[in-house]
C-alpha positions as CSV (number, residue, x, y, z in Angstrom):
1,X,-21.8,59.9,-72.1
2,X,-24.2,58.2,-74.5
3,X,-24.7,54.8,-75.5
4,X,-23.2,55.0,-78.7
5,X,-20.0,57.1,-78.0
6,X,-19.5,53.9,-75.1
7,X,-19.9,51.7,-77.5
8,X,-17.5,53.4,-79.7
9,X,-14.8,53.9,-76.7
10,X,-15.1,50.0,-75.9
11,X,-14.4,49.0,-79.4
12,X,-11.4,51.3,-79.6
13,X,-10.0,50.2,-76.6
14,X,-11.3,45.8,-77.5
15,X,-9.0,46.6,-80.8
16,X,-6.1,48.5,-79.2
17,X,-5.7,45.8,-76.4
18,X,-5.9,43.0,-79.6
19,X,-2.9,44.9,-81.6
20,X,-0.7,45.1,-78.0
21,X,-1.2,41.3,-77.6
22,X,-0.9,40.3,-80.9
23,X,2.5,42.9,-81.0
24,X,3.6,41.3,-78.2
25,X,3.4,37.6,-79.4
26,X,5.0,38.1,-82.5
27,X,8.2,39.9,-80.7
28,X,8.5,36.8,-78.1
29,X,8.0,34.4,-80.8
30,X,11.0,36.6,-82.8
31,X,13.0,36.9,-79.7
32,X,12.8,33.3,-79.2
33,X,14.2,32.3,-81.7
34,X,17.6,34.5,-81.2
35,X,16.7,36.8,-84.5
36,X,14.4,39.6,-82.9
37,X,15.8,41.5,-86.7
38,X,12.1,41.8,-88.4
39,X,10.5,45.2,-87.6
40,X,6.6,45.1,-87.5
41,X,5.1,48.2,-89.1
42,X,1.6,47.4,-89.0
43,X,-1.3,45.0,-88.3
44,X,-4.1,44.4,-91.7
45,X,-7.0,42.8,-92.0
46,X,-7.4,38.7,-92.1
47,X,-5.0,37.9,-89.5
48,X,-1.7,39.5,-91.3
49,X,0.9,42.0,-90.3
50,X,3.5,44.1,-92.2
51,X,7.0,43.9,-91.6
52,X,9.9,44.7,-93.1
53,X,13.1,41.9,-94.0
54,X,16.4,42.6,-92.2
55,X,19.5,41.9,-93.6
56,X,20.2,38.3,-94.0
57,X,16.6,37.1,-94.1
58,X,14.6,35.3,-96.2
59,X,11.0,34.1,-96.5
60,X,12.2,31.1,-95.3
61,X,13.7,32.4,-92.2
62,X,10.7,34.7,-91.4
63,X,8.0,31.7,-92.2
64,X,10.3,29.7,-89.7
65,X,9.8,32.4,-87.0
66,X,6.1,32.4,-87.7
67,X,5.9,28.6,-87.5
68,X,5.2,28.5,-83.8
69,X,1.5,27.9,-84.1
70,X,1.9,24.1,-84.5
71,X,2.0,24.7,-88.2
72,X,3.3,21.6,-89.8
73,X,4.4,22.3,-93.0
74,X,6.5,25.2,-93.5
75,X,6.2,25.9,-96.8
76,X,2.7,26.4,-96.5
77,X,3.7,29.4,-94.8
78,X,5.9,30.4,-97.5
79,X,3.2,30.1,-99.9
80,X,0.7,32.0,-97.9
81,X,3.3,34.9,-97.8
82,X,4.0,34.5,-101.9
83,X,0.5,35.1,-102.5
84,X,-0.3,37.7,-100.0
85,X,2.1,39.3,-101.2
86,X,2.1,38.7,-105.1
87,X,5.5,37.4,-105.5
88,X,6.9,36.1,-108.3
89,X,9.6,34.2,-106.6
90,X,10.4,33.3,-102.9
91,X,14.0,35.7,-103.7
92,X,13.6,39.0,-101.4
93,X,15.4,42.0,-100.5
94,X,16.6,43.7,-97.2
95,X,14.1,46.9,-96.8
96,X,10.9,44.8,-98.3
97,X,7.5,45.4,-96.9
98,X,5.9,42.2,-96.5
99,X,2.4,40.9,-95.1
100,X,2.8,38.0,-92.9
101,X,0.2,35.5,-91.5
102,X,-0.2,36.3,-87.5
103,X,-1.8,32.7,-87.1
């Protein structure tokens, strides 16, 4: 095997191991808090994830599961989802695809 293609195998499996953990944070951090409703559909770039809003939540809510970094001021985290997300407004539907901050 060369150099390069171990390289590339160590990468793949650095970034794989990263998504597990980071997968697995977010669902005891949702579980936690009794509302394990948010499905996670995929990890981006810059320390957010996509999920999608359950019934019955609302930015608040989801910032409020997120807040478990020590995160002082929730509505921080309500603004960093407006604005990753280009919201007008903090209203949201069931079914939306939103990107969350993982940190």
């Amino acid at each position: 095997m060369s150099n390069n293609r171990r390289r590339k195998l160590a990468r793949t499996f650095v970034g794989a191991s990263l998504l597990i953990v980071i997968g697995a944070g977010f669902s005891s951090s949702l579980t936690d808090h009794g509302n394990a409703s948010t499905e996670i559909i995929k990890t981006g770039t810059a320390g957010y994830m996509q999920v999608v809003v359950a019934s019955g939540e609302t930015i608040w809510s989801i910032a409020q599961m997120l807040n478990t970094g020590g995160r002082s001021d929730l509505s921080s985290v309500v603004d960093q989802i407006v604005s990753a997300n280009g919201l007008a407004s903090t209203d949201i539907k069931p079914g939306t695809k939103l990107w969350v901050p993982i940190k």
